[in-house]
PDB file of N, CA, C and O in Angstrom, chain B, residues numbered from 101:
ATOM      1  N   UNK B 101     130.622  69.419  58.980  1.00  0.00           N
ATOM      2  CA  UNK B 101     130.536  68.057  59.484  1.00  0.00           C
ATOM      3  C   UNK B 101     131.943  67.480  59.596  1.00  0.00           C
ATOM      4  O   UNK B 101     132.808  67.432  58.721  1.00  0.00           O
ATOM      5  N   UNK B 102     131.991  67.028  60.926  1.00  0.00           N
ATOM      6  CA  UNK B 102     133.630  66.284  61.107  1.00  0.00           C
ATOM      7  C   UNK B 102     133.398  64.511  60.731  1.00  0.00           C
ATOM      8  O   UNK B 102     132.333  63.961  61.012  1.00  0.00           O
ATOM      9  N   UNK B 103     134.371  63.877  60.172  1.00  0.00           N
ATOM     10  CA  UNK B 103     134.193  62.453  60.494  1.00  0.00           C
ATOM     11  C   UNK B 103     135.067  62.096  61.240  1.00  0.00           C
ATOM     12  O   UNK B 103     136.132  62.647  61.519  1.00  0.00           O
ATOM     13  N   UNK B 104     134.365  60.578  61.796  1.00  0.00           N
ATOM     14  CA  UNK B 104     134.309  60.726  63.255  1.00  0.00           C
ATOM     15  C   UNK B 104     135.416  58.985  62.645  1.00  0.00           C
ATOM     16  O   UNK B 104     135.279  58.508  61.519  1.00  0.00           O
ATOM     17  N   UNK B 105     136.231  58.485  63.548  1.00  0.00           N
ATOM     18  CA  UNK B 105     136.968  57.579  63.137  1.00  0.00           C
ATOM     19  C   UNK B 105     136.224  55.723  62.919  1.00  0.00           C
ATOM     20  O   UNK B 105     136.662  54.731  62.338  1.00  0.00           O
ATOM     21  N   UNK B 106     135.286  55.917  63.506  1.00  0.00           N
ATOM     22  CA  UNK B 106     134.099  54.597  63.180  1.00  0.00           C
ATOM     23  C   UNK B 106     133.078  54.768  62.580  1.00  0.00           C
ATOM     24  O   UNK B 106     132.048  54.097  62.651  1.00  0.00           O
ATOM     25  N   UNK B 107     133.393  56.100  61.655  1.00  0.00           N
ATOM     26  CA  UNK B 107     132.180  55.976  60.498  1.00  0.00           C
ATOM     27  C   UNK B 107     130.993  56.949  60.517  1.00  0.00           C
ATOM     28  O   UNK B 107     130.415  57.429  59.542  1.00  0.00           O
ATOM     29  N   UNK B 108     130.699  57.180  62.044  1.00  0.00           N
ATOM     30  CA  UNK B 108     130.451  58.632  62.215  1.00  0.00           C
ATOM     31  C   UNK B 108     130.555  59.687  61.456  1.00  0.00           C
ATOM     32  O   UNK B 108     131.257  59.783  60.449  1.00  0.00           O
ATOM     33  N   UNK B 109     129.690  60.699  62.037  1.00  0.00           N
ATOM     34  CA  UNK B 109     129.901  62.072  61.950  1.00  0.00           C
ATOM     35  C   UNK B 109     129.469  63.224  62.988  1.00  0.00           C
ATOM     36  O   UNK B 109     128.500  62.875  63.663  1.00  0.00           O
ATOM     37  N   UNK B 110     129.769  64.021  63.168  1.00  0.00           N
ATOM     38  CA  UNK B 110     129.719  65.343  64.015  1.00  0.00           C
ATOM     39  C   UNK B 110     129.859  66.418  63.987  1.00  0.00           C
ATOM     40  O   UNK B 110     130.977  66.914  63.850  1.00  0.00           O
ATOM     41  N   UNK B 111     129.085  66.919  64.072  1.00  0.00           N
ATOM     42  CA  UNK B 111     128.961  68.593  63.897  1.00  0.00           C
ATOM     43  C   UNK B 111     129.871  69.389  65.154  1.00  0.00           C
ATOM     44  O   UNK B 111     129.943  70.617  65.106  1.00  0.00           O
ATOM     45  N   UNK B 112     130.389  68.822  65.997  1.00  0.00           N
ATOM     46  CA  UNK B 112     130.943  69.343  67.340  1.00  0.00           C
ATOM     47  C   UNK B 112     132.218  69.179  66.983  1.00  0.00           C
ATOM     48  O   UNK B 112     132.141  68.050  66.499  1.00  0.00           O
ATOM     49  N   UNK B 113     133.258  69.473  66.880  1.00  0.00           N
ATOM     50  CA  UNK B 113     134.704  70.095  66.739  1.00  0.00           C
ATOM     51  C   UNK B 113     135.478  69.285  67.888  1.00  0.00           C
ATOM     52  O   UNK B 113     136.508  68.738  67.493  1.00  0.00           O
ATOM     53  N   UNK B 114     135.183  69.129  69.138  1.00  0.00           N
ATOM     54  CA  UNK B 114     135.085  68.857  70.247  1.00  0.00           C
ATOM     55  C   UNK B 114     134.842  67.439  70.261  1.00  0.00           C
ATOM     56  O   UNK B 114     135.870  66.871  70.630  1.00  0.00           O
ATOM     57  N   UNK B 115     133.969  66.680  70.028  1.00  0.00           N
ATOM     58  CA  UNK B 115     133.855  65.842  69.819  1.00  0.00           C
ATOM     59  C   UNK B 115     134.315  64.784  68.899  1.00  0.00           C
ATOM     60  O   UNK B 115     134.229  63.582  69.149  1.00  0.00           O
ATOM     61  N   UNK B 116     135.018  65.510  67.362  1.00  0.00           N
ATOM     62  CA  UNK B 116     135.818  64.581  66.581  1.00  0.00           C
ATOM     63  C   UNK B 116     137.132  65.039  67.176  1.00  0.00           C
ATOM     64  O   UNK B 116     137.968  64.139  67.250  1.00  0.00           O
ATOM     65  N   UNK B 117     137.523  66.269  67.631  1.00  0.00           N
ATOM     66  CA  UNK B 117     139.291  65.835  68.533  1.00  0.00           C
ATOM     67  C   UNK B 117     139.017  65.043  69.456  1.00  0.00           C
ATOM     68  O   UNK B 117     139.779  64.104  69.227  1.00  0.00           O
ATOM     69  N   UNK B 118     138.263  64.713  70.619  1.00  0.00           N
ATOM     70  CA  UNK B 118     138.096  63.308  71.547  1.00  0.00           C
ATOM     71  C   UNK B 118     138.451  62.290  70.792  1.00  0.00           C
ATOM     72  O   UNK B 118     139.595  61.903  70.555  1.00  0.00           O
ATOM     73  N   UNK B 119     137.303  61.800  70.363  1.00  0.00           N
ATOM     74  CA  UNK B 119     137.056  60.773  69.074  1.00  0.00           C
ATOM     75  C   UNK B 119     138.808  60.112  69.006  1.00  0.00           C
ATOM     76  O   UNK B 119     139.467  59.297  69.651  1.00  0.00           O
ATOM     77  N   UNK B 120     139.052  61.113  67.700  1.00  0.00           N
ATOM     78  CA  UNK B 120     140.501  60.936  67.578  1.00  0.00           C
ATOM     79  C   UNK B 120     141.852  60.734  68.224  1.00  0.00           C
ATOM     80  O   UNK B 120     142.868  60.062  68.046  1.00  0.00           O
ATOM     81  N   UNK B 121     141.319  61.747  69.159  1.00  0.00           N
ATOM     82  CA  UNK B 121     142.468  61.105  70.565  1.00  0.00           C
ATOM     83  C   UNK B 121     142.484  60.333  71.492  1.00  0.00           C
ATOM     84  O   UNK B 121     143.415  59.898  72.169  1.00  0.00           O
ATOM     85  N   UNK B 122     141.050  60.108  71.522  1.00  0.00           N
ATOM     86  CA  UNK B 122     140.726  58.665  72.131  1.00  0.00           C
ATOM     87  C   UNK B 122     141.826  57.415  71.217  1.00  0.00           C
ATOM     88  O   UNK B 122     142.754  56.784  71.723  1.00  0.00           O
ATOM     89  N   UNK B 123     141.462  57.364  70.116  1.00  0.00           N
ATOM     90  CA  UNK B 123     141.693  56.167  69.419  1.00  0.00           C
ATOM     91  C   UNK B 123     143.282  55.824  69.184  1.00  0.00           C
ATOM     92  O   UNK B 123     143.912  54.840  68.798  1.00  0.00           O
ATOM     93  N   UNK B 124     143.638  57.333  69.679  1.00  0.00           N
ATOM     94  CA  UNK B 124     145.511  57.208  69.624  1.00  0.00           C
ATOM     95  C   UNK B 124     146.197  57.057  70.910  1.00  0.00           C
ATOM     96  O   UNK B 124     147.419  57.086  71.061  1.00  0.00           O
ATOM     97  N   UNK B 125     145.335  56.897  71.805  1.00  0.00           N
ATOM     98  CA  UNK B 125     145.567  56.910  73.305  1.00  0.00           C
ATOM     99  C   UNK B 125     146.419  55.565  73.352  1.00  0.00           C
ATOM    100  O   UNK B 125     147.600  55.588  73.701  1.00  0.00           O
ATOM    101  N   UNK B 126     145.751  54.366  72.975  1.00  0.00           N
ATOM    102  CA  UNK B 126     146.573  52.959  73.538  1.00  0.00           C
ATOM    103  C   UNK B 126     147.775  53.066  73.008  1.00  0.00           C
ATOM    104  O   UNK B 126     148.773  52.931  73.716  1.00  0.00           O
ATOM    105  N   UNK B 127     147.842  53.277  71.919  1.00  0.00           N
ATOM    106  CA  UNK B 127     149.391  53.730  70.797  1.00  0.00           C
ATOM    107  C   UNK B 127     150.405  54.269  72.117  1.00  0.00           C
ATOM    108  O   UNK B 127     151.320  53.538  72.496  1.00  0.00           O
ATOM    109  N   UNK B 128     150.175  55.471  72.705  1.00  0.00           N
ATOM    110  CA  UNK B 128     150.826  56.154  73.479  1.00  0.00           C
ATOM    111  C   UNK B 128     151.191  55.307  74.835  1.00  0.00           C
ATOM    112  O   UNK B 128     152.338  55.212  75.272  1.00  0.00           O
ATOM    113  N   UNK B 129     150.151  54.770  75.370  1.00  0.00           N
ATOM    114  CA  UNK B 129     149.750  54.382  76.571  1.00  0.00           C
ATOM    115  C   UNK B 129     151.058  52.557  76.309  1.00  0.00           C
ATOM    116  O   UNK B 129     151.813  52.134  77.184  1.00  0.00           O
ATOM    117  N   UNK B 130     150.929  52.129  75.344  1.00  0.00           N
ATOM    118  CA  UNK B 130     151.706  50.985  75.231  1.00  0.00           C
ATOM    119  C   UNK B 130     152.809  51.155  74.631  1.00  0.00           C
ATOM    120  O   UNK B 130     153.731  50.421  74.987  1.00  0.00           O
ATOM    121  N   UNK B 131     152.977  51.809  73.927  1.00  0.00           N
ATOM    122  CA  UNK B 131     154.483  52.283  72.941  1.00  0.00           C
ATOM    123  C   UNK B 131     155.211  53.234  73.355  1.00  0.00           C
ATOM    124  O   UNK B 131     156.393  53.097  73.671  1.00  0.00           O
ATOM    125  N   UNK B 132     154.161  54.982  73.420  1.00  0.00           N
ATOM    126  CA  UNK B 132     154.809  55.812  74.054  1.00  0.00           C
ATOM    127  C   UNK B 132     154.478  56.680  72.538  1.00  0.00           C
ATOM    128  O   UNK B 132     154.842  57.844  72.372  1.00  0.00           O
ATOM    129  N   UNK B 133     153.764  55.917  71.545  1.00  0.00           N
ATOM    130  CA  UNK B 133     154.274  56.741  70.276  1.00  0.00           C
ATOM    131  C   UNK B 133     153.163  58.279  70.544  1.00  0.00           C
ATOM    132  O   UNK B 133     152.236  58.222  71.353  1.00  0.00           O
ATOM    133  N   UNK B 134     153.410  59.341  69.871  1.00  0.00           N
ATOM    134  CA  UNK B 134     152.782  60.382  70.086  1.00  0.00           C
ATOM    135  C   UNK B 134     151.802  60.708  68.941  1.00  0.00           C
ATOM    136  O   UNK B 134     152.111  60.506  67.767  1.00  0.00           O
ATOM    137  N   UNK B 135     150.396  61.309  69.383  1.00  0.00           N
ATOM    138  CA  UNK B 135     149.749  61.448  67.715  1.00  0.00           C
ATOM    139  C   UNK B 135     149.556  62.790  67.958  1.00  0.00           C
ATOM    140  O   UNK B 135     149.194  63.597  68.814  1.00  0.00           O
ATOM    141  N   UNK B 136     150.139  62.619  66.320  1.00  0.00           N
ATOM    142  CA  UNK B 136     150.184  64.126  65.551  1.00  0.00           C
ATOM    143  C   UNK B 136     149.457  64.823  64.391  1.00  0.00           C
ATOM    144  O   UNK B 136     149.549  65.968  63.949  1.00  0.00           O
ATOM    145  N   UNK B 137     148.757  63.841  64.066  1.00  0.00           N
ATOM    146  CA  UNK B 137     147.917  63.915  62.759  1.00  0.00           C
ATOM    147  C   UNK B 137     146.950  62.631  62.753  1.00  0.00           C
ATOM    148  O   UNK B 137     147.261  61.490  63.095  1.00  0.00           O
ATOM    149  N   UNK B 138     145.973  62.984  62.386  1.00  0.00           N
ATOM    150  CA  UNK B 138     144.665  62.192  62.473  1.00  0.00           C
ATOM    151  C   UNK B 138     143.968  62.811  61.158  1.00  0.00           C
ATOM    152  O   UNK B 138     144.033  63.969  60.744  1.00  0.00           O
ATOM    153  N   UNK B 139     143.117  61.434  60.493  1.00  0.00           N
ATOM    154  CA  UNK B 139     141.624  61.954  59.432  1.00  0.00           C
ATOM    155  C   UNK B 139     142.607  62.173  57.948  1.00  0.00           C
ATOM    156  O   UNK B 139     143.213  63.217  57.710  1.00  0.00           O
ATOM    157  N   UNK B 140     142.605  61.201  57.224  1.00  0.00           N
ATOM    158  CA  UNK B 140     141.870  59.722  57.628  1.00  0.00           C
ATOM    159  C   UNK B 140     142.287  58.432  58.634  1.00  0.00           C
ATOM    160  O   UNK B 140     141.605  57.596  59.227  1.00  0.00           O
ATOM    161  N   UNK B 141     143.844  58.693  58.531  1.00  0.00           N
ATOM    162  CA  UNK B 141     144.224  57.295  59.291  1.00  0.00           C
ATOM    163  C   UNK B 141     144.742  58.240  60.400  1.00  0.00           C
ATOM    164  O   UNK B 141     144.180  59.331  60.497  1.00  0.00           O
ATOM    165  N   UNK B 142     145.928  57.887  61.396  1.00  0.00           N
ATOM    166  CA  UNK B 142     146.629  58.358  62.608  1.00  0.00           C
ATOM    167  C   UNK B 142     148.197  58.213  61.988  1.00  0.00           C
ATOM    168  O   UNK B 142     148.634  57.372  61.203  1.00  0.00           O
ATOM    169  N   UNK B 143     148.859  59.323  62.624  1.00  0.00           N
ATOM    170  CA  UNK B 143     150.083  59.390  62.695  1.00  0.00           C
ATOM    171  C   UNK B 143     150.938  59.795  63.767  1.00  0.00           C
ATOM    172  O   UNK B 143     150.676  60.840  64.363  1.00  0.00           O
ATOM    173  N   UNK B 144     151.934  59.095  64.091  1.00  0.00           N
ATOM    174  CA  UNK B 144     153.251  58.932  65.681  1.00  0.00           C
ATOM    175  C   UNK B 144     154.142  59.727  65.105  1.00  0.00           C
ATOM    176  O   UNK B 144     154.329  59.860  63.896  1.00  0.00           O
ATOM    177  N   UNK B 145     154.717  60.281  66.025  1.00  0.00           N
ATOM    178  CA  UNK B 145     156.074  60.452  66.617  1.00  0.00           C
ATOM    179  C   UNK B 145     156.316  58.755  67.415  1.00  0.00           C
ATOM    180  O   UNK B 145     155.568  58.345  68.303  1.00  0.00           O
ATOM    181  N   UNK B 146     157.182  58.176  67.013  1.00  0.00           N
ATOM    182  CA  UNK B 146     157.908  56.920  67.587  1.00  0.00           C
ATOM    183  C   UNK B 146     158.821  57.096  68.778  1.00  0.00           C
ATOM    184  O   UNK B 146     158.951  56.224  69.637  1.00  0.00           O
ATOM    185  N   UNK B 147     159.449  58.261  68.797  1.00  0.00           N
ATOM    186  CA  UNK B 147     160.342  58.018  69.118  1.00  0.00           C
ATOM    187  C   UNK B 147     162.136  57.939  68.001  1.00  0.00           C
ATOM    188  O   UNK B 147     163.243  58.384  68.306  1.00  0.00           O
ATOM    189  N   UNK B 148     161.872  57.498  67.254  1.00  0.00           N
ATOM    190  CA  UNK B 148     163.096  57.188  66.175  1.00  0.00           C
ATOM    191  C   UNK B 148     162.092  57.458  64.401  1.00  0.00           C
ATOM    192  O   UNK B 148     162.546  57.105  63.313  1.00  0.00           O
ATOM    193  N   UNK B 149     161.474  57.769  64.498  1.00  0.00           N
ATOM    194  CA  UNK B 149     160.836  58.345  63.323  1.00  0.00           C
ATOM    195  C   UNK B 149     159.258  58.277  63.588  1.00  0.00           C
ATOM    196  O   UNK B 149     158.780  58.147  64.714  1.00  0.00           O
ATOM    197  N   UNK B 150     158.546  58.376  62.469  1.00  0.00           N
ATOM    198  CA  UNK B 150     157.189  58.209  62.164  1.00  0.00           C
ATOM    199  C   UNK B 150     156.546  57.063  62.104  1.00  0.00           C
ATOM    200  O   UNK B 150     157.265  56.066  62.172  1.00  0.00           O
ATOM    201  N   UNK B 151     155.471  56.906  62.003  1.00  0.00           N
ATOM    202  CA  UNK B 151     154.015  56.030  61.851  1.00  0.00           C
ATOM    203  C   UNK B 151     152.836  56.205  61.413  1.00  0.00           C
ATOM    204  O   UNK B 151     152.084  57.001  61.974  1.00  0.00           O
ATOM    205  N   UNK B 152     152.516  55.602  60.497  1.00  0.00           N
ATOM    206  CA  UNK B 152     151.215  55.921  60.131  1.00  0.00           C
ATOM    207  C   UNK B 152     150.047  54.714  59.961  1.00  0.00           C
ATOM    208  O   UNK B 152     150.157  54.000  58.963  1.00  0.00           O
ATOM    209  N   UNK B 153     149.204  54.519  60.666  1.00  0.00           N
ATOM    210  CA  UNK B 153     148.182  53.570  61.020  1.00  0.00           C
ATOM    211  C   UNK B 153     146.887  53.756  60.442  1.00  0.00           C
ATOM    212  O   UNK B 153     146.287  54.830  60.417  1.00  0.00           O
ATOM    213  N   UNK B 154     146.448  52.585  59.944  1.00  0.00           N
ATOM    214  CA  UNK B 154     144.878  52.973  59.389  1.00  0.00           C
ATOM    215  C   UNK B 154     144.132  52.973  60.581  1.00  0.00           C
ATOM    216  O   UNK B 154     144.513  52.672  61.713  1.00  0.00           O
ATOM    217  N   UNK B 155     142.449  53.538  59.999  1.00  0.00           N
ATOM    218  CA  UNK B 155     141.753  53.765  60.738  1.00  0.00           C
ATOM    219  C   UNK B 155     141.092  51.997  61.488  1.00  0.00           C
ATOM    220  O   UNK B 155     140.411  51.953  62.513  1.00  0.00           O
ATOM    221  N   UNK B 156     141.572  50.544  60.554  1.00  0.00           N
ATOM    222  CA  UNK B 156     140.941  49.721  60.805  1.00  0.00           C
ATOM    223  C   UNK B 156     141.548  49.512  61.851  1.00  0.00           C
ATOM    224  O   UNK B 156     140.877  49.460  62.882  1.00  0.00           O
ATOM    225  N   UNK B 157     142.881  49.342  61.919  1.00  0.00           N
ATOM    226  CA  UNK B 157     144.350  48.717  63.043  1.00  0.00           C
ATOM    227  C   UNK B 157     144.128  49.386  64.114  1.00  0.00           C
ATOM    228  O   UNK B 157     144.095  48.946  65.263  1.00  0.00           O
ATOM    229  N   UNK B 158     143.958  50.563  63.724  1.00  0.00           N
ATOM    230  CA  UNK B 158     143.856  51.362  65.491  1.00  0.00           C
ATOM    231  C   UNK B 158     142.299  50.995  66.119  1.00  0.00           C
ATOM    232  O   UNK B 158     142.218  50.711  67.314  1.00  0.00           O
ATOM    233  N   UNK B 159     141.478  51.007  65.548  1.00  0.00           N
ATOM    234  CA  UNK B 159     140.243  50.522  66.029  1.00  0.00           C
ATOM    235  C   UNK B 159     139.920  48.822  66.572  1.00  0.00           C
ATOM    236  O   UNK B 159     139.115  48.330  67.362  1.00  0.00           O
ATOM    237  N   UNK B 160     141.072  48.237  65.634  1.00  0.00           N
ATOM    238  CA  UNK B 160     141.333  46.946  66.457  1.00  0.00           C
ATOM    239  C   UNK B 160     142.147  46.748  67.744  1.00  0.00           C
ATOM    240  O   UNK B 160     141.702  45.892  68.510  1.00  0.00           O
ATOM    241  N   UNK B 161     143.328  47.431  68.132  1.00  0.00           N
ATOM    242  CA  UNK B 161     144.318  47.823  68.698  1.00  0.00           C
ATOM    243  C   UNK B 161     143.595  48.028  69.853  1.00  0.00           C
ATOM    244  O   UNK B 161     143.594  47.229  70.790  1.00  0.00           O
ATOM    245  N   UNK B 162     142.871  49.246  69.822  1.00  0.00           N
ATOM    246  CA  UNK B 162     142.620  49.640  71.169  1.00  0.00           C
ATOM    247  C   UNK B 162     140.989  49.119  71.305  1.00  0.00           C
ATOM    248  O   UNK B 162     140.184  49.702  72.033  1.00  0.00           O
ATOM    249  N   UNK B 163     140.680  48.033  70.555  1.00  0.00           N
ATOM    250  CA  UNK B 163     139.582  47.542  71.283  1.00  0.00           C
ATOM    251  C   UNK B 163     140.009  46.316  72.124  1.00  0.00           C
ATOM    252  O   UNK B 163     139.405  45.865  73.096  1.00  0.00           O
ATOM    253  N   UNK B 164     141.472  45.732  71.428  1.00  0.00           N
ATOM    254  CA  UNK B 164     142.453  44.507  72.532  1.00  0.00           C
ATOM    255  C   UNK B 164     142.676  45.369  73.469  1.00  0.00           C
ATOM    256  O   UNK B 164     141.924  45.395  74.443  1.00  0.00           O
ATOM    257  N   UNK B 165     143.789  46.275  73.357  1.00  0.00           N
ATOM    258  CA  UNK B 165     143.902  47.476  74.748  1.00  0.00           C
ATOM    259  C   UNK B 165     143.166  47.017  75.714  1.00  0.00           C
ATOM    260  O   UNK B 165     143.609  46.680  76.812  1.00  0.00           O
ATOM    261  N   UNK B 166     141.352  46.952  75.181  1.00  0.00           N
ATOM    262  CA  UNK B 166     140.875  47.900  76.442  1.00  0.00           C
ATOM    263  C   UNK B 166     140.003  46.118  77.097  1.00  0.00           C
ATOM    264  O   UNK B 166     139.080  46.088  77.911  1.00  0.00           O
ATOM    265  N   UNK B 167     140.395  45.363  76.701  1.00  0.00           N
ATOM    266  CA  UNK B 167     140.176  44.010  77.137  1.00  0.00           C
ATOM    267  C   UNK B 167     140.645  43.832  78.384  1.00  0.00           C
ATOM    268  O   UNK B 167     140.547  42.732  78.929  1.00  0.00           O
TER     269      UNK B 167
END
């Protein structure tokens, strides 16, 4: 069983990497930062170092994003 970043779960492999890269997409898409690690929270490449984001911030983030 994968967990899924809103509490979920999934048996598909496939479906928690989406999931996850879905949720790091706006990060990229507005910053540029890169994700490299996911479960439990997300982590960037910045650009000039690292980042590490909880699972609440990014789920808030890219639900403004997608406004």
């Amino acid at each position: 069983m994968h967990r899924l970043p809103g509490g979920g779960v999934t048996r598909s492999e496939l479906e928690y990497i989406d999931a996850w890269r879905a949720l790091g997409e706006p990060f990229f898409k507005a910053l540029g930062w890169r994700l490299y690690a996911y479960d439990p929270g997300l982590s960037f490449h910045t650009g000039s170092g690292t980042e590490d984001v909880c699972v609440e911030l990014a789920l808030a983030f890219k639900e403004l994003w997608e406004k």
